[in-house]
C-alpha positions as CSV (number, residue, x, y, z in Angstrom):
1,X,4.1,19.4,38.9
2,X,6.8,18.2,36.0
3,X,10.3,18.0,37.1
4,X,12.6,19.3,35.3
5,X,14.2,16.9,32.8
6,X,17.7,16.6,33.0
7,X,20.1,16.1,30.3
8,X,20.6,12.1,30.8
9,X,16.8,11.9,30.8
10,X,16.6,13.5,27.8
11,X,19.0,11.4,25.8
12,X,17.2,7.9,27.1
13,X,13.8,9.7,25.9
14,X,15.3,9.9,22.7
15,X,17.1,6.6,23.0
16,X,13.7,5.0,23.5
17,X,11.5,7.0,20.6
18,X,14.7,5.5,18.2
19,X,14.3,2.6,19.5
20,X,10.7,2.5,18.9
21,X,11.0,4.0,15.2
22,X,13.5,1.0,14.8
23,X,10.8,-1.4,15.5
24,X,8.0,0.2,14.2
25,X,10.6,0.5,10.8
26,X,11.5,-3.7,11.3
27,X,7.2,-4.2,12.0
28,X,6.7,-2.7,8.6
29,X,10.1,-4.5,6.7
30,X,9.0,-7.7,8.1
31,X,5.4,-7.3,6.9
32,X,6.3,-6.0,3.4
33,X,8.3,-9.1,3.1
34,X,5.6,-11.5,4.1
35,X,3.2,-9.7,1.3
36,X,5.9,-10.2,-1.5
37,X,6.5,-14.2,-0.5
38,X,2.5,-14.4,0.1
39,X,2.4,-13.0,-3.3
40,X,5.0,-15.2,-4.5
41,X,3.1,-18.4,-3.4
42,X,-0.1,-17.5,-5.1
43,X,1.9,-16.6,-8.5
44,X,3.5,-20.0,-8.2
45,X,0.2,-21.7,-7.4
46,X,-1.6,-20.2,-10.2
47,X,1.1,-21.2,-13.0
48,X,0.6,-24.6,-11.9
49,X,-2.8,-24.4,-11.9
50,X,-2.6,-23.7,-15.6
51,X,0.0,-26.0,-16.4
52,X,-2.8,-28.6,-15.0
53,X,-5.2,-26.8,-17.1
54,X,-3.3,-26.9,-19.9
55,X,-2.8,-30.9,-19.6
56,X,-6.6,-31.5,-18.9
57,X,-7.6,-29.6,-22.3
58,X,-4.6,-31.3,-24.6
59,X,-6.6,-34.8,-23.2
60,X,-9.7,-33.3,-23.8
61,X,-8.9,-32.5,-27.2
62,X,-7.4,-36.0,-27.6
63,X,-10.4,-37.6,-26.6
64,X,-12.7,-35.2,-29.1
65,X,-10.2,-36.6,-31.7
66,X,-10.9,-40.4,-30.5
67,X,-14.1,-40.1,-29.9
68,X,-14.8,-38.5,-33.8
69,X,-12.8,-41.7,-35.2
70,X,-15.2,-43.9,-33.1
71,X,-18.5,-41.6,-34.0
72,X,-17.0,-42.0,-38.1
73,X,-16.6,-45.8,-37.4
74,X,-19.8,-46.2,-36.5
75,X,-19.0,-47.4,-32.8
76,X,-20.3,-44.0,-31.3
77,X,-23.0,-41.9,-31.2
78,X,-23.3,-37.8,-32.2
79,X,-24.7,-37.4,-28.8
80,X,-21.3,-38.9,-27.4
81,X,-19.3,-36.8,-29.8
82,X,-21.4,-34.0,-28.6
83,X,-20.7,-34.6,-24.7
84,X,-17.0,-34.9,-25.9
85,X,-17.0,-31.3,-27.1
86,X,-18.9,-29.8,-24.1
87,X,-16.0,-31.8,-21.9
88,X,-13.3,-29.8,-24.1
89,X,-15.2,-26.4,-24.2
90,X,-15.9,-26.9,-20.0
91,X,-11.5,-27.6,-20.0
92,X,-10.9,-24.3,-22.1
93,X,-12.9,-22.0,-20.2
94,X,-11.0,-23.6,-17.3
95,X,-7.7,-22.9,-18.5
96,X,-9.2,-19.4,-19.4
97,X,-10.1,-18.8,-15.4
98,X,-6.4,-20.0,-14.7
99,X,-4.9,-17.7,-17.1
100,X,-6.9,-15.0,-15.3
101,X,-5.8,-16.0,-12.0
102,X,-2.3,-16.1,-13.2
103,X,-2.3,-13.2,-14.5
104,X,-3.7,-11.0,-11.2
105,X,-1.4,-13.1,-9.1
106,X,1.5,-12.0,-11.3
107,X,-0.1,-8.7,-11.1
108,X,-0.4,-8.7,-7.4
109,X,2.8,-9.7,-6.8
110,X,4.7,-7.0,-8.9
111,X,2.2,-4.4,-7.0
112,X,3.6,-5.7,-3.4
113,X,7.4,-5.6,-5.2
114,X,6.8,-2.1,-5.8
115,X,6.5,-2.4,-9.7
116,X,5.2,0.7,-10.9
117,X,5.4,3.0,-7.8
118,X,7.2,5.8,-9.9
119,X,5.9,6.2,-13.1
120,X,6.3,9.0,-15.6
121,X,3.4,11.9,-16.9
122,X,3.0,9.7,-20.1
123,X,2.9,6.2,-18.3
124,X,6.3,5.1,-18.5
125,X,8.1,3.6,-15.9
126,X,10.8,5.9,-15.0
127,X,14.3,4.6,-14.4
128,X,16.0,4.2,-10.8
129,X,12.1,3.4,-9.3
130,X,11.4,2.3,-5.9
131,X,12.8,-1.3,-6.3
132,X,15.8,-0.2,-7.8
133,X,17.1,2.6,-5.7
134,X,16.2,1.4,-2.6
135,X,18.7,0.9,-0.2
136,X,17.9,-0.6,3.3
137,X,20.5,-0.5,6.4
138,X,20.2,-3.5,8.2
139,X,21.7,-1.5,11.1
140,X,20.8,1.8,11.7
141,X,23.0,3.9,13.5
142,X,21.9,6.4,16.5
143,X,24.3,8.9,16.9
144,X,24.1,11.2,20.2
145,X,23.6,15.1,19.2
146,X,24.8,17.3,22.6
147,X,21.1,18.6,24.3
148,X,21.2,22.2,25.3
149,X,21.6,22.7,28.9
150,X,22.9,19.1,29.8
């Protein structure tokens, strides 16, 4: 048979389900958190990616140029000026893959920041969204309401 609970039992029951909502609430802080700078990481690895990109192409395109001068002076062949193109075209498409990547990872990341979570009927953003208007207490506070009959 249950025992009757008494009124301290009570207010340690309900001591302990806080104190369990407070982790569970810190579990899911700390986890958002980790998504955002996980986020973060892969944004900033992608932009370099396609600053390296970038660089690879503008020598690949200097080396097109070179090589045309050389093909012109007679001191190359079309085939070479040919293998020099397919070099630049392989760099573009390159840089287009990173732009790509860059562009979900920046994508990504505003998703885990919360970008977008309120948005109008026609689309719009809609001022004072989730980022915005959140406000977290570090510390929050458990304030003892008198249980009936203890």
């Amino acid at each position: 048979p249950a025992l009757p609970a008494t009124g301290k039992a009570r207010v340690e029951a309900r001591h302990s389900a806080a104190r369990q909502a407070h982790l569970s609430w810190s579990s899911t802080v700390l986890s958002a958190i980790m998504e955002v700078e996980n986020a973060l990481v892969d944004y900033r690895a992608s932009t370099e990616a396609l600053a390296a990109a970038g660089r690879a192409t503008g020598l690949y395109s200097e080396a097109l140029s070179l090589r045309r001068r050389l093909v012109e002076a007679g001191e190359a062949t079309v085939s070479d000026l040919i293998d020099a193109e397919q070099e630049l075209s392989d760099a573009e498409d390159m840089r287009a893959q990173m732009r790509f990547q860059q562009a979900r990872a920046f994508v990504d990341l505003n998703v885990r920041l919360g970008s977008g979570s309120r948005v109008g009927k026609d689309g719009d953003p809609m001022p004072g969204g989730a980022v915005s208007s959140a406000r977290i207490d570090p510390e929050p506070q458990i304030q003892a309401r008198p249980v009936n009959g203890g």
